[in-house]
DSSP file (Angstrom, degrees, kcal/mol; ACC not computed):
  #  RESIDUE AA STRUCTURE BP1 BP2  ACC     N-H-->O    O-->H-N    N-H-->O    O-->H-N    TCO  KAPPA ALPHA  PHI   PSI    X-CA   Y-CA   Z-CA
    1    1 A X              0   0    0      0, 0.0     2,-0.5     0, 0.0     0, 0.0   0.000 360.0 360.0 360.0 123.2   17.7  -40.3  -13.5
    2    2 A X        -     0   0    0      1,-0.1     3,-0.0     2,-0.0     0, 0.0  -0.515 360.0-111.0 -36.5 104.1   14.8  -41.3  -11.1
    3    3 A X        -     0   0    0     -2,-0.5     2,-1.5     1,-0.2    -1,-0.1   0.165  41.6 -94.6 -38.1 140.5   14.3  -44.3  -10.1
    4    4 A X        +     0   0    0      0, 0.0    -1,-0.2     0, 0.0     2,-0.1  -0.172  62.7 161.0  -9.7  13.0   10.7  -46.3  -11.8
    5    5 A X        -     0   0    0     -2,-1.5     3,-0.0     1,-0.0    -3,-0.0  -0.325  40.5-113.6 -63.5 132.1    8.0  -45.6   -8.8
    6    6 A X        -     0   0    0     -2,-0.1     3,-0.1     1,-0.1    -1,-0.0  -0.072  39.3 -99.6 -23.9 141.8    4.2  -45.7   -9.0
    7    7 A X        -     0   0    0      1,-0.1     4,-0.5     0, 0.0    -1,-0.1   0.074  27.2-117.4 -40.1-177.4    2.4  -42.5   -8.5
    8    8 A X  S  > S+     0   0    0      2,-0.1     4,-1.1     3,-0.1     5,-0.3   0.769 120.7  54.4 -93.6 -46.1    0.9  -42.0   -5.0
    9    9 A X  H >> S+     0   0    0      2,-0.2     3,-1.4     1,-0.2     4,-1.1   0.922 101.7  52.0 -73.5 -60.9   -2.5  -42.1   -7.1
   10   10 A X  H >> S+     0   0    0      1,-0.3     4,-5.1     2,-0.2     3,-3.0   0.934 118.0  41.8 -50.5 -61.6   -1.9  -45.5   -9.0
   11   11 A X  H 3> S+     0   0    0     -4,-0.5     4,-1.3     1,-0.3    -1,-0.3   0.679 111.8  52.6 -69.6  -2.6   -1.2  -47.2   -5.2
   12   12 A X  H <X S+     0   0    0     -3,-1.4     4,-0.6    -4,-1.1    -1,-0.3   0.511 114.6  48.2 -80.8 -27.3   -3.8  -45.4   -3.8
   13   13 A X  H <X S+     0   0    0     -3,-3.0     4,-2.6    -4,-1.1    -2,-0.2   0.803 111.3  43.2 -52.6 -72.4   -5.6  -46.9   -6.5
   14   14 A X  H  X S+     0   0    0     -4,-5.1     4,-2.7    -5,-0.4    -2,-0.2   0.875 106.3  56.1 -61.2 -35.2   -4.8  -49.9   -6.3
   15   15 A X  H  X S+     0   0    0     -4,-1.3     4,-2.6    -5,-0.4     3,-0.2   0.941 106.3  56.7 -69.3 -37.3   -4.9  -50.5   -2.8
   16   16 A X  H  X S+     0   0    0     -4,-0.6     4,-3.8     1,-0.2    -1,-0.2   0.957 108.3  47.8 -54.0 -40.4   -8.5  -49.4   -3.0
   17   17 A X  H  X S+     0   0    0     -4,-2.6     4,-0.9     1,-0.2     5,-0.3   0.873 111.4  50.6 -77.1 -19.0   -9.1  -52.1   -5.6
   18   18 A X  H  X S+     0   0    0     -4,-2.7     4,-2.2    -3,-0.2    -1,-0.2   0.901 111.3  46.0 -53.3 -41.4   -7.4  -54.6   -3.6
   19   19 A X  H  X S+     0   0    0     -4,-2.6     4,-2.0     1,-0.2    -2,-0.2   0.917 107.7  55.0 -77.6 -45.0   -9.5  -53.7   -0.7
   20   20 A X  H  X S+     0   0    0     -4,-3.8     4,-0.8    -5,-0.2    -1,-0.2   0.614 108.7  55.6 -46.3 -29.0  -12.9  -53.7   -2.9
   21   21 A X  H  X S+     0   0    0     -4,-0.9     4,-1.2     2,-0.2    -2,-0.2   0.850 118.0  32.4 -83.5 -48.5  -11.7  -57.8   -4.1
   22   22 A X  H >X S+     0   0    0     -4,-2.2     4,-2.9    -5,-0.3     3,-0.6   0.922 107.5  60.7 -83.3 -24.9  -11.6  -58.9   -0.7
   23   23 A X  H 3X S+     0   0    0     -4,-2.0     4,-1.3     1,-0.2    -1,-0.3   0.873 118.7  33.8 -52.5 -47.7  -13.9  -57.1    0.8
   24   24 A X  H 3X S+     0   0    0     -4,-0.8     4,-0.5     2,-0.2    -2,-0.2   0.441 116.4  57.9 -89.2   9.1  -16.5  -58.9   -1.8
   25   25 A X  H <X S+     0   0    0     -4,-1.2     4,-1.8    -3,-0.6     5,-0.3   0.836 112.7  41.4 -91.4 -82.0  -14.4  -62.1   -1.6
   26   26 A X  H  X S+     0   0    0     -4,-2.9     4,-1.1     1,-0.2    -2,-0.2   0.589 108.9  50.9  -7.5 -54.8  -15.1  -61.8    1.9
   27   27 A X  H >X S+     0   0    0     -4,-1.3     4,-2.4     2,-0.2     3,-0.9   0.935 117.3  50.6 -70.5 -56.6  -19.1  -60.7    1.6
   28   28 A X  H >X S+     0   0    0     -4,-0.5     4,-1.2     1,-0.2     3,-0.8   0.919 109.3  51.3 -50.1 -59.0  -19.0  -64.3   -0.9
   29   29 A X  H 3< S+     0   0    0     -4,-1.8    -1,-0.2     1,-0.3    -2,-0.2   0.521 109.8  43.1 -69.2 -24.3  -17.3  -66.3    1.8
   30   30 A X  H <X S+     0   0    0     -4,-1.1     4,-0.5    -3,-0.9    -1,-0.3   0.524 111.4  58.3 -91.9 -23.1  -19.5  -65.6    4.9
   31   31 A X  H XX S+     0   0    0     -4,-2.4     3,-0.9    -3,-0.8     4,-0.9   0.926 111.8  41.6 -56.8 -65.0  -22.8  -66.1    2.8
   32   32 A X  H 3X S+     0   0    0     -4,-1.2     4,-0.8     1,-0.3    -2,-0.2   0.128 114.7  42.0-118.1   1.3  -21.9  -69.0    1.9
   33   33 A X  H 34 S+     0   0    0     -5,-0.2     4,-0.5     2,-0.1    -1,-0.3   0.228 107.6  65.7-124.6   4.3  -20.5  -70.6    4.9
   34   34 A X  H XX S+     0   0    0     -3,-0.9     4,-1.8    -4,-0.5     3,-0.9   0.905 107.2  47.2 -71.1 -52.2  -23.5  -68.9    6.9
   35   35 A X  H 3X S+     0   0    0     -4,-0.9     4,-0.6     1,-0.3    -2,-0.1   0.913 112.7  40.3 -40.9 -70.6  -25.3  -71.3    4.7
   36   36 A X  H 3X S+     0   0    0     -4,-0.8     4,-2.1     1,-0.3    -1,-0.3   0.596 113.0  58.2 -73.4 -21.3  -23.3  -74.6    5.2
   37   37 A X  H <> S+     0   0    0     -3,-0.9     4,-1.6    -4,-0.5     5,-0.3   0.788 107.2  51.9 -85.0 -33.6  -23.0  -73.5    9.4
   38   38 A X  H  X S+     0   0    0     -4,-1.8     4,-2.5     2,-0.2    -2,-0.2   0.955 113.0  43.7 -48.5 -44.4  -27.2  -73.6    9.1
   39   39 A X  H  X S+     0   0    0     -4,-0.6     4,-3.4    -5,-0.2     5,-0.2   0.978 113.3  49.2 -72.6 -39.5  -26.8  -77.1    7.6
   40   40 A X  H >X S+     0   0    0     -4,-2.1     3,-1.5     1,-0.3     4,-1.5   0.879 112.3  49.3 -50.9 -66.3  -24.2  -78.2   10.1
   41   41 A X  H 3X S+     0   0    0     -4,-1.6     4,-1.4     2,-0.3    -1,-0.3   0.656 105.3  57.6 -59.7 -50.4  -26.4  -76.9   13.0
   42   42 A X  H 3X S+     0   0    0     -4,-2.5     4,-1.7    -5,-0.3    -1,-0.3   0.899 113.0  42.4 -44.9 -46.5  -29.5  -78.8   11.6
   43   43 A X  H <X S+     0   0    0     -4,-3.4     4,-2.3    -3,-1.5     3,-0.5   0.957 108.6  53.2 -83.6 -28.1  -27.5  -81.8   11.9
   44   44 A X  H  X S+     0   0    0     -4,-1.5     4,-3.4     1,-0.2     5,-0.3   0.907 103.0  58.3 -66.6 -28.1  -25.9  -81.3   15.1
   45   45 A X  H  X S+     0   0    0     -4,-1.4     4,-1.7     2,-0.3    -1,-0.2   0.849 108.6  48.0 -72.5 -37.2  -29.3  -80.7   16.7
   46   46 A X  H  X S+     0   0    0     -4,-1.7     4,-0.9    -3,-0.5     5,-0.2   0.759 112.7  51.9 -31.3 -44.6  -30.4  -84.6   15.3
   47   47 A X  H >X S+     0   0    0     -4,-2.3     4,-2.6     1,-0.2     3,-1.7   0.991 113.1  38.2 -90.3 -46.4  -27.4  -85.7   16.6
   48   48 A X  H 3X S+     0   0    0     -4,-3.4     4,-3.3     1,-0.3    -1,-0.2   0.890 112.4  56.5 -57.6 -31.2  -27.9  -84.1   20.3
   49   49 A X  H 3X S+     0   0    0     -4,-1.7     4,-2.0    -5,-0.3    -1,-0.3   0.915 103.9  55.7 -70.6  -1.1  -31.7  -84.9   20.4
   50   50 A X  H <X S+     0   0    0     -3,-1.7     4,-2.2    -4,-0.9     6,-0.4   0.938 113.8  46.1 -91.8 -46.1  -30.6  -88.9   19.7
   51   51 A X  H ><>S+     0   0    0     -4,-2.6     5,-5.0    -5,-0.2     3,-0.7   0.870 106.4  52.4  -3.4 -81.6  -28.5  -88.3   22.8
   52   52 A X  H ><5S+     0   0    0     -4,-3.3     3,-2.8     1,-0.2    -2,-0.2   0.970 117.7  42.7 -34.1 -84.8  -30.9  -86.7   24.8
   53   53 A X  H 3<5S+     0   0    0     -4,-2.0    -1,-0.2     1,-0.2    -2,-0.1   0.425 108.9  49.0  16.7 -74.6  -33.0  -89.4   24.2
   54   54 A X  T <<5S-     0   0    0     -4,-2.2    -1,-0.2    -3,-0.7    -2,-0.2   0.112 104.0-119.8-113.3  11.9  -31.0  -92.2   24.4
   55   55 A X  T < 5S+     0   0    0     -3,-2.8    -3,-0.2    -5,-0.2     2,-0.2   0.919  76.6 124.6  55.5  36.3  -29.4  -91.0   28.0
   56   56 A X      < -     0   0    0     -5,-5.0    -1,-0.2    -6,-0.4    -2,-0.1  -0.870  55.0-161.4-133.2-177.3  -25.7  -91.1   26.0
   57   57 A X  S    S+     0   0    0      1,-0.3    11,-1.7    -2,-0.2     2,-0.3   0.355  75.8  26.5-137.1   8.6  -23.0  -88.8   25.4
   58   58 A X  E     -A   67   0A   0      9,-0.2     2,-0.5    -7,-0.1    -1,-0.3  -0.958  52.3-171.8-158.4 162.3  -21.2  -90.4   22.5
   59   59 A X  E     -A   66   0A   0      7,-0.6     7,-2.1    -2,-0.3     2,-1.0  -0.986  10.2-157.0-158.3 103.8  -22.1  -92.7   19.7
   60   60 A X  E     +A   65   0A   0     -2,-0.5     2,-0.3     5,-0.2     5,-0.2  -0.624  21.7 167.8-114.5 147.5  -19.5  -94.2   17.4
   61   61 A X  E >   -A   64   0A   0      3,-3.3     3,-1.8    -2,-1.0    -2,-0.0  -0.791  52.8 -81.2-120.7 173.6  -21.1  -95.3   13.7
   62   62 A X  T 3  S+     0   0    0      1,-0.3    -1,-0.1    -2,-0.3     3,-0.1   0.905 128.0  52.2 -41.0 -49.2  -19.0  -96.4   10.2
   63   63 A X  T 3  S-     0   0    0      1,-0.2    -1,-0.3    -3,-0.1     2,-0.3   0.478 128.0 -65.9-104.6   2.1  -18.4  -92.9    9.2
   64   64 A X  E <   -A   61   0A   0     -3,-1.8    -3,-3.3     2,-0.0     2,-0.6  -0.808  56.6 -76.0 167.5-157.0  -16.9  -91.7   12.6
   65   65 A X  E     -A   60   0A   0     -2,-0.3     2,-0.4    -5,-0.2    -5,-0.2  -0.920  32.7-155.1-131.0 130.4  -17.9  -91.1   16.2
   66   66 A X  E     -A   59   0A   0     -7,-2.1    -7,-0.6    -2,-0.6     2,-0.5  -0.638   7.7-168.0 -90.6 142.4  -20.0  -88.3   17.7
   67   67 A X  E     -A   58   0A   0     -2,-0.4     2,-0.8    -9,-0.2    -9,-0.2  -0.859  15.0-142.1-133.1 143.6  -19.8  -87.2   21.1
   68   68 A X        -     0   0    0    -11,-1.7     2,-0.3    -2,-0.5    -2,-0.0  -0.862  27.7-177.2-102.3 122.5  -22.3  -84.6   23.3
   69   69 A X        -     0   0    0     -2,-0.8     2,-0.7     2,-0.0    -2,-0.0  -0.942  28.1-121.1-118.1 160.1  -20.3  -82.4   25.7
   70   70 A X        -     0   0    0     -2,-0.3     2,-0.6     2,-0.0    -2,-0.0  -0.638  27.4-172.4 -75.9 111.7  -21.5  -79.9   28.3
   71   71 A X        -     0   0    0     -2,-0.7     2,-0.5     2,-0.0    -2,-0.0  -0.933  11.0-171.2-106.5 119.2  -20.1  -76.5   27.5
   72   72 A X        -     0   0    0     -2,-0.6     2,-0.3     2,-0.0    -2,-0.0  -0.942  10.3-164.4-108.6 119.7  -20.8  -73.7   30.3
   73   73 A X        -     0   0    0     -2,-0.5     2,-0.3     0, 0.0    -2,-0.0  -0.843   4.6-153.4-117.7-174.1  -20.4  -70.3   30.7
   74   74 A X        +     0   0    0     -2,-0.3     2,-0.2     2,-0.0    -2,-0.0  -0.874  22.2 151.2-116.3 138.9  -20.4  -67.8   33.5
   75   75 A X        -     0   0    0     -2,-0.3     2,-0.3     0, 0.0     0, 0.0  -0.676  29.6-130.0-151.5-155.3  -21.2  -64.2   33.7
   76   76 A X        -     0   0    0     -2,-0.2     3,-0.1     1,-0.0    -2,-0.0  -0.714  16.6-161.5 179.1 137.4  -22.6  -61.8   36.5
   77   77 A X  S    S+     0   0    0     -2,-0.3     2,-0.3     1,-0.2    -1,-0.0   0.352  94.6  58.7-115.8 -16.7  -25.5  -59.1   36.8
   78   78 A X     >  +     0   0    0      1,-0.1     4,-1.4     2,-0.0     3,-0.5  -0.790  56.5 169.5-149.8  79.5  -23.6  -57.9   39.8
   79   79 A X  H  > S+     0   0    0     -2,-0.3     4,-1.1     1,-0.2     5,-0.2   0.473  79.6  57.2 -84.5   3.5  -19.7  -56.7   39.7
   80   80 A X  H  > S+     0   0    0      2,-0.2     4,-1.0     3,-0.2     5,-0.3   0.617 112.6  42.6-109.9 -22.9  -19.2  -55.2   43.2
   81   81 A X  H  > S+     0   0    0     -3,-0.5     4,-2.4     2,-0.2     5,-0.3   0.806 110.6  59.0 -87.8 -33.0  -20.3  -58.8   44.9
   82   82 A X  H  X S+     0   0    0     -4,-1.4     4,-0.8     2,-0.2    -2,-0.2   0.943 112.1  36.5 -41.8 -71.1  -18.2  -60.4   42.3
   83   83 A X  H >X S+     0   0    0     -4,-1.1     4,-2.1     2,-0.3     3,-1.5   0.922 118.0  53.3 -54.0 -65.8  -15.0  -58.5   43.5
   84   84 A X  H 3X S+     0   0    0     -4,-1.0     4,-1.4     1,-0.3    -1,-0.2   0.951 113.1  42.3 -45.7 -55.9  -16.2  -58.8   47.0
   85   85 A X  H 3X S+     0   0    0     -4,-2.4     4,-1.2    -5,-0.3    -1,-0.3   0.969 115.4  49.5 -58.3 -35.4  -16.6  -62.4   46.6
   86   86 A X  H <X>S+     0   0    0     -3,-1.5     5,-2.6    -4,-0.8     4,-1.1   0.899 110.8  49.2 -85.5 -35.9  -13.3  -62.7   44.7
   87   87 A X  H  <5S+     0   0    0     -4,-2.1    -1,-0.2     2,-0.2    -2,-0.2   0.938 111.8  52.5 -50.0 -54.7  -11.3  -60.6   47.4
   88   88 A X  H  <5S+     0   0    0     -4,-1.4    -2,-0.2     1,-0.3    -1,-0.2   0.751 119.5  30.6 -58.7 -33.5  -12.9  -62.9   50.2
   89   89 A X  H  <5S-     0   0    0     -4,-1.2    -1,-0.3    -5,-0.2    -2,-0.2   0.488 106.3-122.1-115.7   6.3  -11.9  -66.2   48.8
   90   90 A X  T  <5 +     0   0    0     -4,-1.1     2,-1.0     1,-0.2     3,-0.2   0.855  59.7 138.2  86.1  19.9   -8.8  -65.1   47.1
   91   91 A X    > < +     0   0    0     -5,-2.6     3,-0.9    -6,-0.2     4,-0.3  -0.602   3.0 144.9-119.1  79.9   -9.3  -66.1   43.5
   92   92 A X  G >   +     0   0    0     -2,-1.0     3,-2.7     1,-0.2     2,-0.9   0.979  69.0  75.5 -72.9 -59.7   -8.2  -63.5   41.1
   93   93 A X  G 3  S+     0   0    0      1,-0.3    -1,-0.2    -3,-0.2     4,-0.1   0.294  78.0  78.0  -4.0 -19.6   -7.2  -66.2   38.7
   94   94 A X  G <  S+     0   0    0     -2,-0.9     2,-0.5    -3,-0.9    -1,-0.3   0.733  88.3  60.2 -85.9 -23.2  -11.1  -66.6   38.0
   95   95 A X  S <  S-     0   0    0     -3,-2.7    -1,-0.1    -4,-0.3     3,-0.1  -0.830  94.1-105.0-115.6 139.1  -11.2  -63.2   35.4
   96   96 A X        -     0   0    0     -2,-0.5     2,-1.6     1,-0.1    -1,-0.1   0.028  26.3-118.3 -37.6 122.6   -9.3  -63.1   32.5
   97   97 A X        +     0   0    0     -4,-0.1     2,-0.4     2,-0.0    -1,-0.1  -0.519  61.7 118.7 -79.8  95.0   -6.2  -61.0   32.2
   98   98 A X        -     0   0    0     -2,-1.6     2,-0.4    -3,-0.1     0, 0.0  -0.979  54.3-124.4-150.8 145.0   -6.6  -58.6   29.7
   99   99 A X        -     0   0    0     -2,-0.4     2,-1.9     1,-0.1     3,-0.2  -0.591  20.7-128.6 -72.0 125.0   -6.6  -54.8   29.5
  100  100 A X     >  -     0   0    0     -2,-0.4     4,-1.1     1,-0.2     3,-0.2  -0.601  26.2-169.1 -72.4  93.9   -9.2  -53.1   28.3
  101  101 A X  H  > S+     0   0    0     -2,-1.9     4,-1.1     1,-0.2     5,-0.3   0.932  89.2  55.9 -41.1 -68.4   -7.4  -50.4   25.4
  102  102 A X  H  > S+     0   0    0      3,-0.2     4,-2.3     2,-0.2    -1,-0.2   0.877 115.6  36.4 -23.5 -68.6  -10.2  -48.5   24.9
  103  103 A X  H >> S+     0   0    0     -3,-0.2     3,-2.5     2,-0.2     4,-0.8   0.940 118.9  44.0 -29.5-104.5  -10.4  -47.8   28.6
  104  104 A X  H 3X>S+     0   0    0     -4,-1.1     4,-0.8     1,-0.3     5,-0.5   0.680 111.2  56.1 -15.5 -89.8   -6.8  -47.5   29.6
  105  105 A X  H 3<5S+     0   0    0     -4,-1.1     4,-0.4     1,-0.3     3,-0.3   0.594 116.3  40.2 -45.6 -54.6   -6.0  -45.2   26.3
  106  106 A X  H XX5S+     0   0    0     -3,-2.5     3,-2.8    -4,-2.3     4,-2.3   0.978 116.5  52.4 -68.8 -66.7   -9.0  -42.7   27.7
  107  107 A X  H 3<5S+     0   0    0     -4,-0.8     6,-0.3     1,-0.3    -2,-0.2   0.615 108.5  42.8  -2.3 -67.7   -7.8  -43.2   31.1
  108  108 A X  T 3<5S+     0   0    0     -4,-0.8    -1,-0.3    -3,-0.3    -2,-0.2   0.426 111.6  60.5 -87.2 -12.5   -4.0  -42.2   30.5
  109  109 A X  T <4<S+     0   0    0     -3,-2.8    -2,-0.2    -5,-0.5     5,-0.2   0.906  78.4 110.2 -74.7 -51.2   -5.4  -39.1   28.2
  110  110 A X  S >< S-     0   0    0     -4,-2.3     3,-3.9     1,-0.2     2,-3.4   0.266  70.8-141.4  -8.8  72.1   -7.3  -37.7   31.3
  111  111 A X  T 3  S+     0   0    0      1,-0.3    -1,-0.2     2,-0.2    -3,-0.1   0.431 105.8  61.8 -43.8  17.9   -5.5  -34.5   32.3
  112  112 A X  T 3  S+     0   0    0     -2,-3.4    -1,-0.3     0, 0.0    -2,-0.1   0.604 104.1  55.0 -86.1 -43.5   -6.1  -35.4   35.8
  113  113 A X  S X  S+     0   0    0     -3,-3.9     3,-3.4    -6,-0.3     2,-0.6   0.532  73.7 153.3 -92.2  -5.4   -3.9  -38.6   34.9
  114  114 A X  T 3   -     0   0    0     -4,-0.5     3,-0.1     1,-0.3    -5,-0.1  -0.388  65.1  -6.4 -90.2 143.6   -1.1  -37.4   33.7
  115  115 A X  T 3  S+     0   0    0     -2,-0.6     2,-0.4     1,-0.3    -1,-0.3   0.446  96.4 126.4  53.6  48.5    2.2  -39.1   33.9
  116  116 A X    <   +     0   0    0     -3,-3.4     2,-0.3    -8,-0.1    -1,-0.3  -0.985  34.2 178.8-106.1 147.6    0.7  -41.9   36.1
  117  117 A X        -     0   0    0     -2,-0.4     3,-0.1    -3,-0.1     4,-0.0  -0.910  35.2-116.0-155.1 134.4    1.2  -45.1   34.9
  118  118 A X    >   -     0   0    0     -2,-0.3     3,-2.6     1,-0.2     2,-0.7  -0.043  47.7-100.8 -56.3 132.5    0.3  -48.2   36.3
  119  119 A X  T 3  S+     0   0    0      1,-0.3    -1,-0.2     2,-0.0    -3,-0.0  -0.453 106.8  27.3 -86.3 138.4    3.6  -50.3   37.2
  120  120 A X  T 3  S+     0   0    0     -2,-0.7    -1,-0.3     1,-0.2    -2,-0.1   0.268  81.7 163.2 119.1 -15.1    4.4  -53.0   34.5
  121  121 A X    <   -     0   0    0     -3,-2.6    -1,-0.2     1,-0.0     2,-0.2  -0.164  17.2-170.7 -38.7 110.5    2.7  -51.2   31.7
  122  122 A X        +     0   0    0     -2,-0.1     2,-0.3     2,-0.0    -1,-0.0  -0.615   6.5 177.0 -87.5 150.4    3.7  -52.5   28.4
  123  123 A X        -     0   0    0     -2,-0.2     2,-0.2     2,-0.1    -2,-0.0  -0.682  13.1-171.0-156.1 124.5    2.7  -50.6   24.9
  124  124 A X        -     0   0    0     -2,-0.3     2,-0.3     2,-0.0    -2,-0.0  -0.793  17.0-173.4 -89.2 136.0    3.6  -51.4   21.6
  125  125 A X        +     0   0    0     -2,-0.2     2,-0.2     2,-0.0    -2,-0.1  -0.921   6.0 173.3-140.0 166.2    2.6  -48.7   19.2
  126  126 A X        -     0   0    0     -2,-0.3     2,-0.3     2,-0.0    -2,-0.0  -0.964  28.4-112.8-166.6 152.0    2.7  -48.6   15.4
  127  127 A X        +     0   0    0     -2,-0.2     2,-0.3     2,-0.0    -2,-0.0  -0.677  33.2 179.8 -95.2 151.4    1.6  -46.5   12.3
  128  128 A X        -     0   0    0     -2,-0.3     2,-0.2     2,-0.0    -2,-0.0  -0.772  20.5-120.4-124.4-176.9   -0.7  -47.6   10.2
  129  129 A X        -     0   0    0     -2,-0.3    -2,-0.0     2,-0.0     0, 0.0  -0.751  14.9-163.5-129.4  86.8   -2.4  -46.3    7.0
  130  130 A X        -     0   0    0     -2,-0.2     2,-0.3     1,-0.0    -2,-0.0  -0.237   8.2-162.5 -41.7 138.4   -6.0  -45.6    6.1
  131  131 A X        -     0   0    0   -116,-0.1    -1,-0.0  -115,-0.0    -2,-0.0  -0.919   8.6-176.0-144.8 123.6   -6.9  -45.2    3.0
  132  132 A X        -     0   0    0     -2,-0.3     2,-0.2     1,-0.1  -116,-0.0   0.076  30.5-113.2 -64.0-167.8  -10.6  -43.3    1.3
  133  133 A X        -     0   0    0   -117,-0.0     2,-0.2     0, 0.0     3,-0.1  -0.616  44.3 -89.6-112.7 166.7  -11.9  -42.9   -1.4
  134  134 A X        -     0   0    0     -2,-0.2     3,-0.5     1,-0.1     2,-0.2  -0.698  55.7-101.8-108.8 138.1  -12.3  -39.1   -3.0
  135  135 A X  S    S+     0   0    0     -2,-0.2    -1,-0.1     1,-0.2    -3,-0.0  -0.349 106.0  26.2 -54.4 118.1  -15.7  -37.7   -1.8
  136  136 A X              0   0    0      1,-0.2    -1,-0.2    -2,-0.2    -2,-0.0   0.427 360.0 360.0  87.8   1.7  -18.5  -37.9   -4.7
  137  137 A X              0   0    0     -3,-0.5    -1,-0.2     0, 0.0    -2,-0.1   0.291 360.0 360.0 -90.3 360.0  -17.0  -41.1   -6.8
């Protein structure tokens, strides 16, 4: 006798209604802490101008202690002096190591590129599963 399994249409079902609760659990959870990040932001902006102000960078009161830091970032309008700069002084260590996938993936399709591969390459691959909905529900 055959074992008790779900259709394929009940879990295809189901996952869809799973995916439809979190998806609006979701939609709930970012209104609503878009909201409360508005309020936060209201106050932090109080709390930096008394700073500003007051020429200080931290402030401790009964209900705890605030502090203003300097956060910076860096970017460039200009990647061929970047690299030219970075070569010159020897600082690779200044851009993030990370592969672009997108890239690479087109890259290594290229019929011009194939079977080169950069030495050290790592790839983890794995199936996943998409799942619609039937066209016209």
């Amino acid at each position: 006798m055959e074992e008790n399994k779900p259709s394929l249409p009940k879990l295809v079902k189901a996952f869809r209604a799973l995916r439809d609760k979190r998806s609006q659990l979701k939609k709930d959870f970012e209104a609503e802490d878009k909201r409360l990040t508005a309020k936060q932001d209201k106050i932090k902006e109080v709390l930096l101008t008394h700073c500003r102000e007051n020429d200080i960078n931290s402030v401790r009161t009964d209900e705890g202690t605030f502090t203003r830091t300097k956060k910076v970032n860096y970017w460039t309008n200009d990647w061929e002096k970047l690299y030219e700069f970075i070569l010159e002084h020897q600082i690779p260590d200044i851009l993030q190591r990370r592969i672009s996938q997108t890239n690479l993936k087109e890259w290594l399709e290229d019929e011009n590129n194939k079977g080169l591969l950069p030495k050290g390459l790592q790839a983890d691959a794995e199936y996943t599963i998409t799942i619609q909905k039937p066209r016209g529900k």
